[in-house]
N, C-alpha and C positions, 0 to 999 in steps of 0.2 A: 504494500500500500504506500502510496509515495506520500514523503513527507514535505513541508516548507522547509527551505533554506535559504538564511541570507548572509551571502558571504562579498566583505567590499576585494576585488579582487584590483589592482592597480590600480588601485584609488576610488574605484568605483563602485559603490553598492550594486548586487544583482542577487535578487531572488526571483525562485522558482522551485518547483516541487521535484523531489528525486525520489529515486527507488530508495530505501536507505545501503541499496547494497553497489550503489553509483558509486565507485572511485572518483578522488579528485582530480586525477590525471585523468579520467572521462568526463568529467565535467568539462574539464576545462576545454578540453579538445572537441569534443562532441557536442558540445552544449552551445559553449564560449566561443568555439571556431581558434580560441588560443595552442596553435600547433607548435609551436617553438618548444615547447614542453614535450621533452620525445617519449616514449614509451620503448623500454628496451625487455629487458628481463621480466617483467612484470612481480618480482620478489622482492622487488628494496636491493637489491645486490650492484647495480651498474651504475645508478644513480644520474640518467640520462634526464630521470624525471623531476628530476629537484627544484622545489620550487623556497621562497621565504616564506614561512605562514609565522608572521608576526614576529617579522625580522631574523626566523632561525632556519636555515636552511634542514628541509623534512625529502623524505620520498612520499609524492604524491600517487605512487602506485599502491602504497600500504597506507593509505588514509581514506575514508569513504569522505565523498563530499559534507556530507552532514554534520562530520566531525570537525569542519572545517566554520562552520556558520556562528558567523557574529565575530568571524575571528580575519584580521588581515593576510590575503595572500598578493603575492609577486611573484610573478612569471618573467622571464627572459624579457619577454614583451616591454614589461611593467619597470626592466634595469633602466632607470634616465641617470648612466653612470659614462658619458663619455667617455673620458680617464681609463676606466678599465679597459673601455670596448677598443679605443684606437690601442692600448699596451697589446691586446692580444692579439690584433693587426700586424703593429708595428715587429712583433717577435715569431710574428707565423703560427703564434698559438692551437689555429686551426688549420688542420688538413682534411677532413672529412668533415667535420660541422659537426658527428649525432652528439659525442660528449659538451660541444661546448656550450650549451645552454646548461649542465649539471655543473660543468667548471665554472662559468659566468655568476652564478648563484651561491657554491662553494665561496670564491674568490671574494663575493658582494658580502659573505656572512663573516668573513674570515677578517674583512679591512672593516665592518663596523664596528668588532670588538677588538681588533688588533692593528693599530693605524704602522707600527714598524715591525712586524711578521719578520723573525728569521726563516733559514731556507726551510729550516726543522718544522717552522710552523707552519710555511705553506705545503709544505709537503703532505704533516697530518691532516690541514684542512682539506686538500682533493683527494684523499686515502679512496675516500669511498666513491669513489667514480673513474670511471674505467676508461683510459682510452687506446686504441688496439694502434695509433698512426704515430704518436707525437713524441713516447718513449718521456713525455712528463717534462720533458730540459725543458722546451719554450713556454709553456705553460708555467711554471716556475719563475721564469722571467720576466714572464707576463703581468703576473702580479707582483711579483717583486719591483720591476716595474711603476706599476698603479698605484705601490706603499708610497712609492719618493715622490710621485708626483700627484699624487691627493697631498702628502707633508709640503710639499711647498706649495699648491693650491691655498692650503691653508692659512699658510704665513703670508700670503700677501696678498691673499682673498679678504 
């Protein structure tokens, strides 16, 4: 029996009734038309689906949408993180594209709570997300990267 849910999702309130057994990577994808958000494994294991729900990066495979209502999520979509997105440009971070919406997300959760991240930390921070092209160096520099220049953003922002 489907239930209401209202979930603001990139800032944006959206309700609508679900099965309670909708995942939130279906939601989003199926519902929302938010595809940037991959579906890989569908276990929580690859972390392709990672989304912020309320600033902390979750797998959106292993959460029913409902579980999600009245609580903020961010999608790929939802990053208005320049800084990050040109570092992962600028260092080739992307070679295939499926991980980099879970690394983009990672990276986003990792520099809110850790504005100078050593390697150790960005390293643990994309643990859980898989990428089979990139072998992890640029992606690592990527944000590393994004540390120094959000820190100087800031100083004279």
């Amino acid at each position: 029996m489907p239930v209401p849910v209202t979930i603001s999702v990139n800032g944006r309130a959206v309700s609508d009734t679900v099965e309670p057994r909708v995942t939130l990577v279906d939601f989003l994808r199926d519902r929302l038309g938010l595809t940037g958000t991959h579906v890989g494994c569908e276990q929580g294991v690859c972390g392709a689906c990672s989304v912020l729900l309320d600033g902390v990066p979750v797998r959106s495979c292993l959460l029913f949408a409902v579980q999600a209502g009245n609580r903020s999520v961010t999608t790929v979509e939802g990053l208005d993180d320049a800084i990050l997105l040109d570092a992962f440009e600028e260092t080739h971070a992307m070679q295939c594209g499926y991980c980099t919406p879970g690394m983009l997300i990672a990276a986003r959760g990792l520099l809110s709570d850790t504005p100078d991240p050593s390697e150790d930390d960005i390293r643990e921070a994309i643990s859980g997300t898989l990428c089979r092209c990139t072998g992890y160096v640029q992606i690592v520099e990527a944000i590393a990267l994004a540390a120094t220049r959000l820190r100087q953003d800031e100083r004279h922002g």
